[in-house]
Backbone as JSON Lines, residues from 0, in Angstrom:
{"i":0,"aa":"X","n":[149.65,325.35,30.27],"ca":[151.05,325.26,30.63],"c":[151.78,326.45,30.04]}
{"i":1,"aa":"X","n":[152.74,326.78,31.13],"ca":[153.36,328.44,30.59],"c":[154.94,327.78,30.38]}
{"i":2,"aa":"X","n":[155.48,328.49,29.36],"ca":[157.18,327.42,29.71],"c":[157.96,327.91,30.73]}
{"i":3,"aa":"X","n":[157.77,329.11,31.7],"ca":[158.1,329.78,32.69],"c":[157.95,328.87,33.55]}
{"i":4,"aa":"X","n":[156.79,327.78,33.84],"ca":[156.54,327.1,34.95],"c":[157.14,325.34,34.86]}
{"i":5,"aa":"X","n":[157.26,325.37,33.58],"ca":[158.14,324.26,33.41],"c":[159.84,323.74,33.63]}
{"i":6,"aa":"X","n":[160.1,323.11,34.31],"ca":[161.33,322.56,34.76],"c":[161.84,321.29,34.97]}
{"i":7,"aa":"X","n":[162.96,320.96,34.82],"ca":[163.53,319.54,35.02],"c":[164.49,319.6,36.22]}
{"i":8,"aa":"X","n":[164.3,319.12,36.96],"ca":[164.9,318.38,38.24],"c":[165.5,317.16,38.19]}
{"i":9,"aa":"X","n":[166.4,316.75,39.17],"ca":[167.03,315.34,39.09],"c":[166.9,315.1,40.68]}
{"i":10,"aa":"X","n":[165.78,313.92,40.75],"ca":[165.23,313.55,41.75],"c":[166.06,312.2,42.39]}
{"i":11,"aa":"X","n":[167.22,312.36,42.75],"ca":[167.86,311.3,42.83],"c":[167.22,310.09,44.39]}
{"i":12,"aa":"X","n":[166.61,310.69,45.05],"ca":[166.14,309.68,45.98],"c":[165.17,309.02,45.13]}
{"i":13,"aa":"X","n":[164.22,308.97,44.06],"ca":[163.36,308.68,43.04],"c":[164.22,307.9,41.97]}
{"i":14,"aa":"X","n":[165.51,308.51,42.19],"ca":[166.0,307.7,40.83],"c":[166.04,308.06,39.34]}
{"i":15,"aa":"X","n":[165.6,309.48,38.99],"ca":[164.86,309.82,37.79],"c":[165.17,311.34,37.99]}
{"i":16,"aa":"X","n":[164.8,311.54,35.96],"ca":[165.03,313.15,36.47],"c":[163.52,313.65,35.92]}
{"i":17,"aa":"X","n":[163.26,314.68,36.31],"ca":[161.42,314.89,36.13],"c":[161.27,316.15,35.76]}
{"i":18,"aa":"X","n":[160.23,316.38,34.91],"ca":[159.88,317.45,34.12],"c":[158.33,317.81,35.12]}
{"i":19,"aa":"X","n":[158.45,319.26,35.86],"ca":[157.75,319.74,36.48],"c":[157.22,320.8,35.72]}
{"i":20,"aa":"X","n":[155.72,321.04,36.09],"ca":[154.75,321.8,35.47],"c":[154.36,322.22,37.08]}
{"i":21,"aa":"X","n":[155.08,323.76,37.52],"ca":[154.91,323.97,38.65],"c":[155.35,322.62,39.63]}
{"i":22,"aa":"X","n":[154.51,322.17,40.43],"ca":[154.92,321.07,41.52],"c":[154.2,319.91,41.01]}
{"i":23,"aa":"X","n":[153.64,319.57,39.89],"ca":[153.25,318.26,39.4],"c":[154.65,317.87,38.34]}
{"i":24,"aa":"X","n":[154.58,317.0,38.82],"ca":[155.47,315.73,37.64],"c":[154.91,315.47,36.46]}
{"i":25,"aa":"X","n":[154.87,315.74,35.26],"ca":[154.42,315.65,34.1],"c":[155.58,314.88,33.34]}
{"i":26,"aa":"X","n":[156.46,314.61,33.93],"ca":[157.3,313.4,32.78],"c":[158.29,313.32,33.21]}
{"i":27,"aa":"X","n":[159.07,312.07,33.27],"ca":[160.73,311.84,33.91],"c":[161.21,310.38,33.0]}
{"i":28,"aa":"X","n":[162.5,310.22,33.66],"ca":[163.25,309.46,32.58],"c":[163.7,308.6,34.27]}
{"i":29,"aa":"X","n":[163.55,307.39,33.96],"ca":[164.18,306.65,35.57],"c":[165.63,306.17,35.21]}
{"i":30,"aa":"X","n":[166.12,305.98,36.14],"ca":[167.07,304.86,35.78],"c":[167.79,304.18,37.3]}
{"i":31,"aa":"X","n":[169.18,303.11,37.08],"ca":[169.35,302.61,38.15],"c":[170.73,302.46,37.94]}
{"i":32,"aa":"X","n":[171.8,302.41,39.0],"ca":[173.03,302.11,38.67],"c":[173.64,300.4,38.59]}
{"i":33,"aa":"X","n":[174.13,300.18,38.06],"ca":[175.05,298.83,37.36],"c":[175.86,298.97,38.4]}
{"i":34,"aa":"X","n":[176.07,297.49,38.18],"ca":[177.28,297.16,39.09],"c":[178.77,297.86,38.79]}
{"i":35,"aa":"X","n":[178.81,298.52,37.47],"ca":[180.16,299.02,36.95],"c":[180.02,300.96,36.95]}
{"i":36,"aa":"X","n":[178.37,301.03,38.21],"ca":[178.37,302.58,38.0],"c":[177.57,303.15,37.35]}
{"i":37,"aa":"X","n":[177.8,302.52,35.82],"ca":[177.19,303.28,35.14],"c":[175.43,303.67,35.52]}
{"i":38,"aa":"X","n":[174.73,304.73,35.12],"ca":[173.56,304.55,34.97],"c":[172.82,304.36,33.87]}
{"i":39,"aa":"X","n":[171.4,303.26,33.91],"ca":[170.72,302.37,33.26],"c":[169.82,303.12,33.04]}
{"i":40,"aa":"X","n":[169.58,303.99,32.24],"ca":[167.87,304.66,31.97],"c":[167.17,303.34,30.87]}
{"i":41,"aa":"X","n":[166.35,303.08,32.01],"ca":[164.95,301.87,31.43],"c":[163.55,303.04,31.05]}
{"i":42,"aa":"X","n":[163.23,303.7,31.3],"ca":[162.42,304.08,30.95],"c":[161.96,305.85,30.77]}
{"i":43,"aa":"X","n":[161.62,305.99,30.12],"ca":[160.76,307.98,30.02],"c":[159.85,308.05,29.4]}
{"i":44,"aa":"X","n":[159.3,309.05,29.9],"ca":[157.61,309.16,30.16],"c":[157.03,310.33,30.26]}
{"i":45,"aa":"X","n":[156.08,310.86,28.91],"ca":[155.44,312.03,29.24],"c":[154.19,312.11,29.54]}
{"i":46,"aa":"X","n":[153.75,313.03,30.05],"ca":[151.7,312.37,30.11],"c":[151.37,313.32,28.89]}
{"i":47,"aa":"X","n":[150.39,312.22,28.42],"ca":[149.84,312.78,27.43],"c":[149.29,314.36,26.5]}
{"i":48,"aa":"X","n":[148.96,315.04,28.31],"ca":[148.53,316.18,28.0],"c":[149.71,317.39,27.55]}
{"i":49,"aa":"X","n":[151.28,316.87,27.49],"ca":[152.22,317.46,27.26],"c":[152.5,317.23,26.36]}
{"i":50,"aa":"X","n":[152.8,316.26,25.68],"ca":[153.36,315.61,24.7],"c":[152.86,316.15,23.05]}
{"i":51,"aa":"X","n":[154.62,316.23,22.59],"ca":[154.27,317.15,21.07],"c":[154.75,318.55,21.49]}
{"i":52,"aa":"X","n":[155.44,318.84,23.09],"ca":[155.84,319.56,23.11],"c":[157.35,319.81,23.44]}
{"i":53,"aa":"X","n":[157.95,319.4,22.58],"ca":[159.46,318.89,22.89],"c":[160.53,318.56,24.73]}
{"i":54,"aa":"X","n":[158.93,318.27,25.12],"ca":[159.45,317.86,26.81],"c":[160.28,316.32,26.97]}
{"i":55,"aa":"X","n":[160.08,315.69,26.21],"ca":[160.95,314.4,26.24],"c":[162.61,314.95,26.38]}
{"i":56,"aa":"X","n":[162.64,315.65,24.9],"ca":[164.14,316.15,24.81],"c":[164.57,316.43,25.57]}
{"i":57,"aa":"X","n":[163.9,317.7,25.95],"ca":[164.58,318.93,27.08],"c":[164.61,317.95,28.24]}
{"i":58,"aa":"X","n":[164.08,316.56,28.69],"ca":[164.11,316.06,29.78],"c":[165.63,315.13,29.56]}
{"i":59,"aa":"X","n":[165.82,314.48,28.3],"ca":[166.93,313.86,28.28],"c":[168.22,314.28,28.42]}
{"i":60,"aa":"X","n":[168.26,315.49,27.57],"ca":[169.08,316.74,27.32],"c":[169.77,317.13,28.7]}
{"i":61,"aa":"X","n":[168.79,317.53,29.6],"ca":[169.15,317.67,30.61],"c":[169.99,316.53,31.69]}
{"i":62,"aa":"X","n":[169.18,315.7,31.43],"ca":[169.65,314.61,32.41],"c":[171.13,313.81,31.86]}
{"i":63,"aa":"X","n":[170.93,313.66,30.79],"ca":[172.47,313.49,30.08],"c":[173.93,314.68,30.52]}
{"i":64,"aa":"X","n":[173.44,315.86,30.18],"ca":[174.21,316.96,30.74],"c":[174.27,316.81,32.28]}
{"i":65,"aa":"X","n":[173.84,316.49,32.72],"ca":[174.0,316.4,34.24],"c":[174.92,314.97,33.99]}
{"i":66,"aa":"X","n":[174.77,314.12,33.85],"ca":[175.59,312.84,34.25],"c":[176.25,312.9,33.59]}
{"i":67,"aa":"X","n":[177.2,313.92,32.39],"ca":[178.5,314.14,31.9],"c":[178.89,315.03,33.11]}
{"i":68,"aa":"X","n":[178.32,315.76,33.64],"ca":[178.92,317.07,34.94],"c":[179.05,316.0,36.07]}
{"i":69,"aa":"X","n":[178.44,314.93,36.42],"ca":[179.01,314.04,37.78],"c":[179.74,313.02,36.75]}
{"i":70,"aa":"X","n":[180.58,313.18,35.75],"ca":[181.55,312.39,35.15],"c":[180.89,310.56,35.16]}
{"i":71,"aa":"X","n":[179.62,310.5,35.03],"ca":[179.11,309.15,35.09],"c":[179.2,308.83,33.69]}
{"i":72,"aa":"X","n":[178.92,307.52,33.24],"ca":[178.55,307.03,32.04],"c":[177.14,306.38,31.97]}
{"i":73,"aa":"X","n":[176.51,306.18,31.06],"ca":[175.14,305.64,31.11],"c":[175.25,303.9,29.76]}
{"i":74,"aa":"X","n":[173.87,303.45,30.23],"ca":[173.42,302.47,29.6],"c":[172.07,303.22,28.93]}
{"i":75,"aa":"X","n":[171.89,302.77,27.72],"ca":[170.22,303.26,27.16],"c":[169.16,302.28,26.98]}
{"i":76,"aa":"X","n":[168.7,301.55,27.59],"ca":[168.0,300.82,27.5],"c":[166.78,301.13,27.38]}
{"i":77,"aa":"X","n":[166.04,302.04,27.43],"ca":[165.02,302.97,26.95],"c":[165.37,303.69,25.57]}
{"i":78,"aa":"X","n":[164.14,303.11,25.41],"ca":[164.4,303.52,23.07],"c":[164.15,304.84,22.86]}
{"i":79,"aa":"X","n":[163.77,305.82,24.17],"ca":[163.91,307.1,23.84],"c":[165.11,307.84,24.04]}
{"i":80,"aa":"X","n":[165.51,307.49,25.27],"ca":[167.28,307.85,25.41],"c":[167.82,307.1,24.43]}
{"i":81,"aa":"X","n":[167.67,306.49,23.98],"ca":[168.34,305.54,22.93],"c":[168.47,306.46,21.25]}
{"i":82,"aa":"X","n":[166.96,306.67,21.41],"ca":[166.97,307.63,19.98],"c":[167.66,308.75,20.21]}
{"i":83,"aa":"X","n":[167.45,309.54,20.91],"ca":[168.09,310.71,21.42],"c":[169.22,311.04,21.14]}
{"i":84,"aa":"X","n":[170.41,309.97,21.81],"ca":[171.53,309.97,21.64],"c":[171.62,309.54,20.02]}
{"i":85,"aa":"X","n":[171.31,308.92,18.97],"ca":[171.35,308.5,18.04],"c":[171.07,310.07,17.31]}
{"i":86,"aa":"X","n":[170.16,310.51,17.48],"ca":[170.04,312.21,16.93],"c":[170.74,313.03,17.25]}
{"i":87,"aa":"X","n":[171.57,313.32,18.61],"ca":[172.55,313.81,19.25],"c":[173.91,313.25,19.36]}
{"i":88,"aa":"X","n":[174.78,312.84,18.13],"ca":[176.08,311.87,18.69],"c":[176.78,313.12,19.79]}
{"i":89,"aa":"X","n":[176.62,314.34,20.02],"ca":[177.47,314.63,20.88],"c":[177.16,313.87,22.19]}
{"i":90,"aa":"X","n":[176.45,313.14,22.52],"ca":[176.82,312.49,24.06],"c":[176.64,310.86,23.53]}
{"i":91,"aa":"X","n":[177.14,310.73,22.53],"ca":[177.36,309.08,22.46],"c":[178.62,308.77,23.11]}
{"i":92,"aa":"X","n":[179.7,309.47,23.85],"ca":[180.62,309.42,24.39],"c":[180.19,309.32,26.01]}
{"i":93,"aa":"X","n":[178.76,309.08,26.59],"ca":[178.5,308.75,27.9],"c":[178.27,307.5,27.59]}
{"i":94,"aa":"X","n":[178.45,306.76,26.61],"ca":[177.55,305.25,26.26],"c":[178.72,304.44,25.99]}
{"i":95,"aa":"X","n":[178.98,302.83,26.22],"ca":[179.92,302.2,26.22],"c":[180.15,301.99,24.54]}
């Protein structure tokens, strides 16, 4: 893996935003909207053969920054967005 070929996308017909290694999916964060809007990230996910390489972050990081830019708020119900924001209070202000 080159970090040139690595990228995060927000796959919204999928629901999730995804960490691409070229055109494979190597890790994404899902989520779903609430009845009040907000979005619910339940789950993120790296495959193994990545992991230890700060791709979780850069996947949350991103996807958080994006749903402060479409002015959304989120739920964390996934203990990695969950930690995240707990290490990052600058976006504890997307969380109720």
């Amino acid at each position: 893996m080159s970090d040139s070929s690595v990228t995060v996308v927000h796959n919204a017909e999928k629901q999730r935003y995804e960490v691409r290694d070229d055109d494979a999916v190597v890790g994404y964060t899902q989520y779903h909207p609430d009845d009040d809007g907000r979005l619910v990230f339940d789950h993120t996910e790296i495959d193994k053969g990545y992991s230890g390489q700060g791709l979780g972050g850069k996947l949350v990081g991103y996807a958080l920054d994006d749903v402060r830019e479409r002015g959304k708020r989120i739920v964390a119900i996934c203990s990695y967005v969950d930690t995240f924001i707990e290490k990052h209070p600058d976006y504890r202000d997307l969380t109720d």
